[in-house]
N, CA, C and O atoms as a GROMACS GRO file, in nm:
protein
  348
    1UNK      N    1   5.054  -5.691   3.795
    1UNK     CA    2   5.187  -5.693   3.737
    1UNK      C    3   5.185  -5.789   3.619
    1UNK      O    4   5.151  -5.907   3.632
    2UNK      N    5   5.222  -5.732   3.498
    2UNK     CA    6   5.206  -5.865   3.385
    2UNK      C    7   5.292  -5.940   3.403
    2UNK      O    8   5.371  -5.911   3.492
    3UNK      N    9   5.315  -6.077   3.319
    3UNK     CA   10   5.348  -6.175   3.349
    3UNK      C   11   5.485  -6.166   3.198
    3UNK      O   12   5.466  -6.163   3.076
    4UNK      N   13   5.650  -6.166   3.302
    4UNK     CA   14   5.721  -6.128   3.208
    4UNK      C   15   5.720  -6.216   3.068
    4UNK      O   16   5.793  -6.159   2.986
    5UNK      N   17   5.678  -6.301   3.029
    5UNK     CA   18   5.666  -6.403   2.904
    5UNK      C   19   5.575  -6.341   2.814
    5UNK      O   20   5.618  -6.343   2.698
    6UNK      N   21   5.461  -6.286   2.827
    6UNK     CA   22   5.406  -6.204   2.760
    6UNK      C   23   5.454  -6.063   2.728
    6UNK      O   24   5.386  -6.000   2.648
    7UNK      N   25   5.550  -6.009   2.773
    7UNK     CA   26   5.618  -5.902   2.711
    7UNK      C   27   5.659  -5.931   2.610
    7UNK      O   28   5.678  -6.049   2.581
    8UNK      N   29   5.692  -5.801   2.500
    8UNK     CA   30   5.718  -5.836   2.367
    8UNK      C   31   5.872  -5.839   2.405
    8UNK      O   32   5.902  -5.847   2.524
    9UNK      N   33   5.949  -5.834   2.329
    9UNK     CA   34   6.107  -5.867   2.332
    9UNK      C   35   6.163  -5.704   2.364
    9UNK      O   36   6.275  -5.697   2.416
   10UNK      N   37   6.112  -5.614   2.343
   10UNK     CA   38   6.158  -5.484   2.356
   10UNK      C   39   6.174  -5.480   2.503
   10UNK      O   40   6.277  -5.447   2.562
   11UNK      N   41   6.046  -5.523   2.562
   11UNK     CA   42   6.010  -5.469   2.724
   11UNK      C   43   6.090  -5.620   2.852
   11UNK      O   44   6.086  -5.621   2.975
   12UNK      N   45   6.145  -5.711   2.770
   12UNK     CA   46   6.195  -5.784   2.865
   12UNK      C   47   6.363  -5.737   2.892
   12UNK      O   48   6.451  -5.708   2.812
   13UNK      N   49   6.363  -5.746   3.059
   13UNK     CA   50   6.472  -5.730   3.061
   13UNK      C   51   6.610  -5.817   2.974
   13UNK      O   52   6.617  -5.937   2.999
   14UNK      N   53   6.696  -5.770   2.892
   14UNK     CA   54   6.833  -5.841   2.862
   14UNK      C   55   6.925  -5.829   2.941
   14UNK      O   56   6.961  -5.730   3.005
   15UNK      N   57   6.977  -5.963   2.934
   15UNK     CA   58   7.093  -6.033   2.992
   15UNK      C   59   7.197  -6.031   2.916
   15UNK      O   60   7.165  -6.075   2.806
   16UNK      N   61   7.338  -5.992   2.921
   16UNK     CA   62   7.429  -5.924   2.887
   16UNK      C   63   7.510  -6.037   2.899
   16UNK      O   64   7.590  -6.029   2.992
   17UNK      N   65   7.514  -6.140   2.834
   17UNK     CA   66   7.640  -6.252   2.935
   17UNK      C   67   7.788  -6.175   2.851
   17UNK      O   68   7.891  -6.197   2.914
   18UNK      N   69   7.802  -6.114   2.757
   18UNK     CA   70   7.958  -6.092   2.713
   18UNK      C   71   8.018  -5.969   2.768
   18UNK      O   72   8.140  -5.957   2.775
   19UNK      N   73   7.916  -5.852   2.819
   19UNK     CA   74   7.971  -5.754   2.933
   19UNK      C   75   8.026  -5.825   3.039
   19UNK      O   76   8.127  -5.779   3.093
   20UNK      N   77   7.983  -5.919   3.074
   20UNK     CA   78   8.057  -5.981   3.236
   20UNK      C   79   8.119  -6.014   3.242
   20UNK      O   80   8.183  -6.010   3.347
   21UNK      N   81   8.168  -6.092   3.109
   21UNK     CA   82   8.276  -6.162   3.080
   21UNK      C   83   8.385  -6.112   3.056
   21UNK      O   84   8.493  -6.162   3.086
   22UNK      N   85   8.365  -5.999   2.994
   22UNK     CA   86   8.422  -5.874   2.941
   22UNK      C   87   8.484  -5.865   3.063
   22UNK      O   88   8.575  -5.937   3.102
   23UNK      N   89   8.430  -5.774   3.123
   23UNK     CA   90   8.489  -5.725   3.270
   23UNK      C   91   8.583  -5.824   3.392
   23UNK      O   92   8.666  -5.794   3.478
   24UNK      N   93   8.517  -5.958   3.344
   24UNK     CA   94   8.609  -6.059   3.442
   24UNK      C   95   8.769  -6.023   3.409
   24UNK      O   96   8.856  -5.976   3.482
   25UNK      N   97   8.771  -6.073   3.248
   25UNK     CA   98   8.862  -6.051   3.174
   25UNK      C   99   8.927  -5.937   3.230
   25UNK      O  100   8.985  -5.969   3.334
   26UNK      N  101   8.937  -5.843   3.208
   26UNK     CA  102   8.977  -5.686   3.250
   26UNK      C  103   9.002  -5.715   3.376
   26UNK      O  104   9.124  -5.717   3.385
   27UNK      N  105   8.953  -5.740   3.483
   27UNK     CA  106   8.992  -5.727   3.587
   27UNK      C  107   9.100  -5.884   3.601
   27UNK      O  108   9.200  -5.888   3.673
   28UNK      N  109   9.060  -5.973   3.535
   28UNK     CA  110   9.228  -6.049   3.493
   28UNK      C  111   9.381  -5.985   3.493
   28UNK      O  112   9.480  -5.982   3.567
   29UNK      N  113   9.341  -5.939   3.374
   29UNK     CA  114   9.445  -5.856   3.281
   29UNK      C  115   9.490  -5.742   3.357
   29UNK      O  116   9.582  -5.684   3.299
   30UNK      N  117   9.461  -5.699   3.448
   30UNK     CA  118   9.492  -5.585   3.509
   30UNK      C  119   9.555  -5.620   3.653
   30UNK      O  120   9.647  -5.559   3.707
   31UNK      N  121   9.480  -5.739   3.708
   31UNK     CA  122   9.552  -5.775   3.837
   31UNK      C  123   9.704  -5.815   3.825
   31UNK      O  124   9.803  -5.803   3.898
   32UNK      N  125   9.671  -5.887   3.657
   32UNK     CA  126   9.817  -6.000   3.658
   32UNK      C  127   9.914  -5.879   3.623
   32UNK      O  128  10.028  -5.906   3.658
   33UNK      N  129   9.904  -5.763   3.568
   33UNK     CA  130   9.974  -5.670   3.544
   33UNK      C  131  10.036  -5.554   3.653
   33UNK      O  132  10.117  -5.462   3.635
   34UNK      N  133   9.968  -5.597   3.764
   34UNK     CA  134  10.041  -5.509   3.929
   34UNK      C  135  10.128  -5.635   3.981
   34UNK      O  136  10.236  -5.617   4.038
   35UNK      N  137  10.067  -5.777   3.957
   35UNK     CA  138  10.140  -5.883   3.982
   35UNK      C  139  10.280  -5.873   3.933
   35UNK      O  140  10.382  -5.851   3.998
   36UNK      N  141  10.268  -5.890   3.831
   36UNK     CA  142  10.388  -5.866   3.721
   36UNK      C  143  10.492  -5.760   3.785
   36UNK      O  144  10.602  -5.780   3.837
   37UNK      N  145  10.419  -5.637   3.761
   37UNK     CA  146  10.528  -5.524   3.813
   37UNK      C  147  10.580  -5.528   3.957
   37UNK      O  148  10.687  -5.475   3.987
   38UNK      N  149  10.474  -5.616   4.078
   38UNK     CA  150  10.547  -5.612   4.171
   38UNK      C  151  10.726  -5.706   4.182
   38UNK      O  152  10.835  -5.683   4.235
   39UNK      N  153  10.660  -5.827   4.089
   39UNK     CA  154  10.750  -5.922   4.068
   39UNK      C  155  10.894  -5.876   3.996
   39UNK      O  156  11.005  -5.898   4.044
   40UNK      N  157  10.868  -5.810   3.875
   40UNK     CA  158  10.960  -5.745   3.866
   40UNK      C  159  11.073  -5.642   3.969
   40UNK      O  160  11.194  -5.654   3.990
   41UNK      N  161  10.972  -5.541   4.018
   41UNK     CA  162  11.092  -5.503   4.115
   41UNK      C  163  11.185  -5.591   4.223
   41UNK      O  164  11.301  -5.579   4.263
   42UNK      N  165  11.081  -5.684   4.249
   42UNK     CA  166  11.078  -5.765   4.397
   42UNK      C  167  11.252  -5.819   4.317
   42UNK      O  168  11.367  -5.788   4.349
   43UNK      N  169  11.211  -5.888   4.230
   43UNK     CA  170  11.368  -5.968   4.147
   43UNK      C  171  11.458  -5.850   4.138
   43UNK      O  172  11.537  -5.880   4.228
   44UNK      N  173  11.487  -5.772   4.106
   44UNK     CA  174  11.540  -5.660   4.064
   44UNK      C  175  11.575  -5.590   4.245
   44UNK      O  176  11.690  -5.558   4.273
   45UNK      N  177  11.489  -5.579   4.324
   45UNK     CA  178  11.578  -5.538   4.442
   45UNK      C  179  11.662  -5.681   4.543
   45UNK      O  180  11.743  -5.661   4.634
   46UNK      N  181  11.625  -5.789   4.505
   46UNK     CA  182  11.702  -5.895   4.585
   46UNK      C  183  11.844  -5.918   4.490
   46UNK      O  184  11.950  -5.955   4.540
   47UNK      N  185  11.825  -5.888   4.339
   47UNK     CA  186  11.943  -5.877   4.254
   47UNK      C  187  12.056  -5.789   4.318
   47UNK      O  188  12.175  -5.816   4.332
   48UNK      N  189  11.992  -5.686   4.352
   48UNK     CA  190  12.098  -5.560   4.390
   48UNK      C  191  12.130  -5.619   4.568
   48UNK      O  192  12.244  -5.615   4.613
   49UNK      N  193  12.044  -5.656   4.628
   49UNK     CA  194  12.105  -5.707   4.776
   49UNK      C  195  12.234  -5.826   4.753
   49UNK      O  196  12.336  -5.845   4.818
   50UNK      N  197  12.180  -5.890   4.635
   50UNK     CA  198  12.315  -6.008   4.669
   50UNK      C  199  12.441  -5.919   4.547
   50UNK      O  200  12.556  -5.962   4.541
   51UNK      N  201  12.397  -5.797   4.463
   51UNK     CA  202  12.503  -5.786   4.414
   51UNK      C  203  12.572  -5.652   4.566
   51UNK      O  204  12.669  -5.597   4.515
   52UNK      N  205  12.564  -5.633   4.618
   52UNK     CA  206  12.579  -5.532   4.751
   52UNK      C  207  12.640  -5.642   4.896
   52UNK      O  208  12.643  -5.609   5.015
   53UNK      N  209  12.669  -5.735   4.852
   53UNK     CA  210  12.630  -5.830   4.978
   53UNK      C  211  12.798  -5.904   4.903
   53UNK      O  212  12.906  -5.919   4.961
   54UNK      N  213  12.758  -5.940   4.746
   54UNK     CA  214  12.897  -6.001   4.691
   54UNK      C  215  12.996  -5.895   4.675
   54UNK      O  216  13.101  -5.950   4.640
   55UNK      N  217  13.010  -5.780   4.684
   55UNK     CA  218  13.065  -5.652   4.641
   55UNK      C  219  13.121  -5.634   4.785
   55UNK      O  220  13.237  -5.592   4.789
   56UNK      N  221  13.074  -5.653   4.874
   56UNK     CA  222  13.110  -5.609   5.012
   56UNK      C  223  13.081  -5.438   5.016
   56UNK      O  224  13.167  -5.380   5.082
   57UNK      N  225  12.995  -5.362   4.969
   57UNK     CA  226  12.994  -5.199   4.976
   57UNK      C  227  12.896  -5.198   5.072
   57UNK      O  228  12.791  -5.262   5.079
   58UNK      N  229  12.953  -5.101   5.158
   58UNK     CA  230  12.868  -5.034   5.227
   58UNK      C  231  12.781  -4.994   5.203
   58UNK      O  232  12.696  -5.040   5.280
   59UNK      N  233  12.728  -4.911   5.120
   59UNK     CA  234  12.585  -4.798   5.116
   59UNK      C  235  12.550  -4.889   4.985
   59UNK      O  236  12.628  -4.917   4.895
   60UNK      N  237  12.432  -4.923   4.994
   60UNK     CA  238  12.337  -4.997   4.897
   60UNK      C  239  12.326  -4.989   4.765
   60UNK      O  240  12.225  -5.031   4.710
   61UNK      N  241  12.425  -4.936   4.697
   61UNK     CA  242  12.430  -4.828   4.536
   61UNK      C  243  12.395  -4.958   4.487
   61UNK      O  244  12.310  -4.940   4.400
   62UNK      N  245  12.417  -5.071   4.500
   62UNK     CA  246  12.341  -5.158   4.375
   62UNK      C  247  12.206  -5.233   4.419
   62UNK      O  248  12.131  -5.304   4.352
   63UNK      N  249  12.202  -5.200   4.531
   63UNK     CA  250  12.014  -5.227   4.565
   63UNK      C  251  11.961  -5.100   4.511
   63UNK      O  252  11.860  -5.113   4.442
   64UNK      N  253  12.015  -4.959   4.531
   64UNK     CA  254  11.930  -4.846   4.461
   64UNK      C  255  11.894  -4.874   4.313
   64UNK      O  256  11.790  -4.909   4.258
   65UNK      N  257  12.038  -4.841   4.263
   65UNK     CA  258  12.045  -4.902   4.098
   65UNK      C  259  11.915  -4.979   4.060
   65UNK      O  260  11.818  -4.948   3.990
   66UNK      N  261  11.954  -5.100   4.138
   66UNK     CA  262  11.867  -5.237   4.047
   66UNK      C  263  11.742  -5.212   4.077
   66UNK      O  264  11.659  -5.258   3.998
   67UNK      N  265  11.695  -5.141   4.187
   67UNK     CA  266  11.487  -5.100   4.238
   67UNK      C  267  11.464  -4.999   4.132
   67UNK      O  268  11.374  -5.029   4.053
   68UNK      N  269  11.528  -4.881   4.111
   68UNK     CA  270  11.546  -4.786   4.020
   68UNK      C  271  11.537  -4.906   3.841
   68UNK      O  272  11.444  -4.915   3.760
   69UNK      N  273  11.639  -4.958   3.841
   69UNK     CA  274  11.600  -4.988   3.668
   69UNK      C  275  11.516  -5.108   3.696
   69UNK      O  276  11.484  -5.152   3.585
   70UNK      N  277  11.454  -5.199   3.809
   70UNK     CA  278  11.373  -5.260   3.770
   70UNK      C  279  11.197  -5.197   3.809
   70UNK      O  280  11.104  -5.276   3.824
   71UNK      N  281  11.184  -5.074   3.818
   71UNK     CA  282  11.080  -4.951   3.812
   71UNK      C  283  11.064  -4.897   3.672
   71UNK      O  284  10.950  -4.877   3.630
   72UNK      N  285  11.146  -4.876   3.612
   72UNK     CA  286  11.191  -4.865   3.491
   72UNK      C  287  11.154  -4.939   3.383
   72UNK      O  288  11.109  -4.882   3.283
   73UNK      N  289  11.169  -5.077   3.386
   73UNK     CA  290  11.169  -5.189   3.333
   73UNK      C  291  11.009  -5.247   3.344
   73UNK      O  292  10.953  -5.307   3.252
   74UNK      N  293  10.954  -5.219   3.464
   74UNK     CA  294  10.806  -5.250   3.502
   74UNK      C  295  10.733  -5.136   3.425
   74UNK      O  296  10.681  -5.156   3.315
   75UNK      N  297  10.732  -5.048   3.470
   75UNK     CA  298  10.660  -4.948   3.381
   75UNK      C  299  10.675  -4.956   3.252
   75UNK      O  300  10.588  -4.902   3.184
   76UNK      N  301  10.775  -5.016   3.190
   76UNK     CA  302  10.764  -5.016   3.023
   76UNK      C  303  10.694  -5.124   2.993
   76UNK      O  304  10.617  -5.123   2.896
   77UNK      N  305  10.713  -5.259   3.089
   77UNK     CA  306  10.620  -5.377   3.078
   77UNK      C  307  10.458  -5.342   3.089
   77UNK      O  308  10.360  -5.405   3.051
   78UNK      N  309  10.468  -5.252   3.139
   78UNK     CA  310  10.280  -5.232   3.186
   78UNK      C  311  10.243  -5.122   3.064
   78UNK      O  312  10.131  -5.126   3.014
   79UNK      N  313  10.340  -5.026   3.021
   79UNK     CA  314  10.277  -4.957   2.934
   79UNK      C  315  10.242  -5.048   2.798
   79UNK      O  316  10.131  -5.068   2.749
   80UNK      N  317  10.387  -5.103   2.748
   80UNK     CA  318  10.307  -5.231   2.674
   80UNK      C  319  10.225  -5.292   2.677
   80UNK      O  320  10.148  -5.294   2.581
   81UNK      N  321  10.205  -5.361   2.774
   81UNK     CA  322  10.055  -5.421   2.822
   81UNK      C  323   9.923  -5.361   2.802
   81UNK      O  324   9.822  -5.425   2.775
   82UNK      N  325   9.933  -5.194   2.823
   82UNK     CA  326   9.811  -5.147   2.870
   82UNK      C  327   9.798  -5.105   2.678
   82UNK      O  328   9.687  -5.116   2.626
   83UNK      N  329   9.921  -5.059   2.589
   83UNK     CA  330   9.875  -5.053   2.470
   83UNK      C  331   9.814  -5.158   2.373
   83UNK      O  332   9.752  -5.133   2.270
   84UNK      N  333   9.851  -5.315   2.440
   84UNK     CA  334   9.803  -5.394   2.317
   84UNK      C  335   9.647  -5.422   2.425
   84UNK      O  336   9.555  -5.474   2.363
   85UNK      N  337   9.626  -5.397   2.544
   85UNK     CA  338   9.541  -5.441   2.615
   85UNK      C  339   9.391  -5.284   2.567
   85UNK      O  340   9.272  -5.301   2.595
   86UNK      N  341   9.430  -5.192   2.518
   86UNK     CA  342   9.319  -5.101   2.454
   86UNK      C  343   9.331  -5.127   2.328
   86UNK      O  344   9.281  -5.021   2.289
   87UNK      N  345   9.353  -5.173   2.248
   87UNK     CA  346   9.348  -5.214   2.103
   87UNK      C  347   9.255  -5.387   2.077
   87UNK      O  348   9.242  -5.433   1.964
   0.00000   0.00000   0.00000
């Protein structure tokens, strides 16, 4: 088996350190972005419990509402995200 130091530079294996980094990154940017959207709804359905709770109504129309536009609101946050995040 030759001895890898005597390989010319073609035949030694390369080490990639900015792919990995690359990818840490990405998988950053992508976790904090399900983070994000969960957070968003999460605020957005306890909004609608205390506005359902101060309202005194029976059937949940402003917990629906507020899960509904904060789904809404998340998905436009992540599509933003995901456009400046491929550029």
């Amino acid at each position: 088996m030759p001895d890898e130091s005597k390989l010319p530079d073609s035949d030694q294996p390369k080490k990639d350190s900015t792919s990995s980094g690359k990818t840490l990154r990405n998988v950053a940017v992508l976790s904090g972005i399900g983070i994000e959207m969960g957070v968003i709804i999460y605020l957005a359905a306890r909004g609608g419990m205390w506005l359902d709770n101060h309202y005194q109504t029976e059937k949940r129309l402003f917990t629906a509402c507020c899960v509904l536009l904060g789904v809404g609101i998340s998905l436009w946050v992540v599509l933003k995200q995901l456009r400046r995040f491929n550029t």
